[in-house]
N, C-alpha and C positions, 0 to 999 in steps of 0.2 A: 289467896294462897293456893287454891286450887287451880287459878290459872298459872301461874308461876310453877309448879311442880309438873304439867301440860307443857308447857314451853322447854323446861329444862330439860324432859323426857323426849322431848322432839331435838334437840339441840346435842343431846345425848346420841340419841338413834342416828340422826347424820351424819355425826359423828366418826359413828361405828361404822356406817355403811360405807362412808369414804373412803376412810381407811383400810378396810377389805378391798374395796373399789381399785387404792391407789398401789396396795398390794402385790393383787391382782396383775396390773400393767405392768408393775416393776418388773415379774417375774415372765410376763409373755415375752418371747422376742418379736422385735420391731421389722421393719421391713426397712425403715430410716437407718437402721443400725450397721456400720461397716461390714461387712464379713471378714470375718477371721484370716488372715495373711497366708496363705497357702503354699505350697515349693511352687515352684514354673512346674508348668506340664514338661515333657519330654515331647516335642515333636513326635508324630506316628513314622515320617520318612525318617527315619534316625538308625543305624545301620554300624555295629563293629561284625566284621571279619575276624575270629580267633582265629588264633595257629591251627594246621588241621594236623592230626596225629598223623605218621608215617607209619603204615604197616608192615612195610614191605622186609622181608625175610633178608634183603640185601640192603637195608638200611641206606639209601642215595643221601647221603647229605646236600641238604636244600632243596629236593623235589617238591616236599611237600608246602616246603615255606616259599618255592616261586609260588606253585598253584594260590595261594591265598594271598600273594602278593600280584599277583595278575589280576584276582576277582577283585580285591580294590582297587587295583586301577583303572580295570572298566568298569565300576559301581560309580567313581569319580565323575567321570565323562558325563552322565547324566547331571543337573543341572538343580533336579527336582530332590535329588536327595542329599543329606549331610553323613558321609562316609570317615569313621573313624581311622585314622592312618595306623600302618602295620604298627610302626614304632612304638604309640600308646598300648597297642594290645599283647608287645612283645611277651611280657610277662604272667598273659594268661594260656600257660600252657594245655593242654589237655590232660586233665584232670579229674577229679567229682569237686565238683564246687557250685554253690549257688547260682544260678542263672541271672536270679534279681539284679544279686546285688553287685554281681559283675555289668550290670547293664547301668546300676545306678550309679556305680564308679566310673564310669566309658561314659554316659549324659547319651544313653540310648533305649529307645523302647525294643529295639529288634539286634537279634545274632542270629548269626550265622557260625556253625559252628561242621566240620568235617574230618574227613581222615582218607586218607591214600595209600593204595597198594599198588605197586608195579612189579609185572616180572616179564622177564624178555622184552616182547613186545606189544605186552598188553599194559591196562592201566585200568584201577576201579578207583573213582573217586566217589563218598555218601558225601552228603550234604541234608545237614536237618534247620529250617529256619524258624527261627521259635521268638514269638512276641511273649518277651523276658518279665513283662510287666504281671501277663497272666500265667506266664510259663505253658503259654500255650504252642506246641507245634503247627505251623500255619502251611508248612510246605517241607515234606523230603524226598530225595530223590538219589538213585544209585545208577551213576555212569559208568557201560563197562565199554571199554572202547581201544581201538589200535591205539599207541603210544602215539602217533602223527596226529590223530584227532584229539589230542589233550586241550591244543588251542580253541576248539568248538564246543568242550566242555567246559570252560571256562566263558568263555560268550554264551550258551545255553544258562549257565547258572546266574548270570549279572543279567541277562533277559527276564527273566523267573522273578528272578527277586525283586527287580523294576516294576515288574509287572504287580507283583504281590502286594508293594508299597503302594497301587496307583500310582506312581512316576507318568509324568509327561513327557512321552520320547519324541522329539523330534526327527524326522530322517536323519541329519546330522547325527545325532546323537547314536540312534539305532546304528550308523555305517561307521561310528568309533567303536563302539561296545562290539560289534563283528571283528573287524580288522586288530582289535589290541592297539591301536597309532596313538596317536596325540590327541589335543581336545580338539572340540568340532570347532 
């Protein structure tokens, strides 16, 4: 009898420890174990253009929407990035609004966002490029220049932002983004 209440007490005990044991593993996670399904990343070359607000006292209708429709057509040119077209971003005016989650609706990590003043024959355009994801400012910059050099401030700012993204410029590439033309 005494061996018998010995055995059951060990049969008992392994019992118990297994069971903590198998516990135990249920509750570890596995390294076998899938991970969890996550959104896609956003590409880091990822890129919308908003409208840039018009300052200017004499209100030019369209000035400030060529300027931003010029910066993405030389952003385009490059080869290395995916450039959100005017059209989609029409409706993000300049505003106060989320940065996020205007980027999460666009399927972009990076904006560009600006505003333009002209009078006579001057021209100030700001530019502030902000990675949307940290809402962080990565690059900005305020062009004050003759009204004729408008076209070099628009090639400086799609240089910049190439640059900002690592983009891969090809010489081609570099002599469309100068020129404003066609694709290389």
């Amino acid at each position: 009898m005494n061996r018998s209440i010995i055995i059951a007490g060990v049969v008992i005990s392994a019992a118990i420890l297994l069971n903590g044991y198998f516990d135990r593993a249920a509750r570890a996670p596995h390294a076998a174990q899938p991970p969890e399904k996550q959104p896609p990343m956003v590409r880091e070359k990822t890129i919308a253009v908003l409208p840039f607000q018009d300052l200017s006292s004499e209100q030019n209708a369209g000035f400030a929407d060529g300027i931003q429709q010029e910066i993405i057509n030389r952003l385009t040119k490059v080869h290395d990035l995916k450039v959100v077209s005017a059209e989609a971003v029409k409706g993000y005016q300049p505003a106060a609004r989320d940065l996020r989650e205007v980027a999460k609706e666009l399927g972009v990590a990076n904006l560009l966002e600006g505003s333009v003043q002209h009078a006579a024959n001057r021209v100030r355009v700001f530019v502030q490029f902000v990675d949307a994801r940290t809402d962080t400012h990565l690059w900005a910059e305020r062009y004050d220049r003759e009204l004729a050099d408008v076209f070099a401030v628009e090639s400086d700012i799609a240089k910049t932002i190439a640059r900002e993204l690592g983009a891969r410029l090809s010489p081609a590439e570099e002599a469309a983004i100068a020129a404003g033309g066609g694709y290389p």
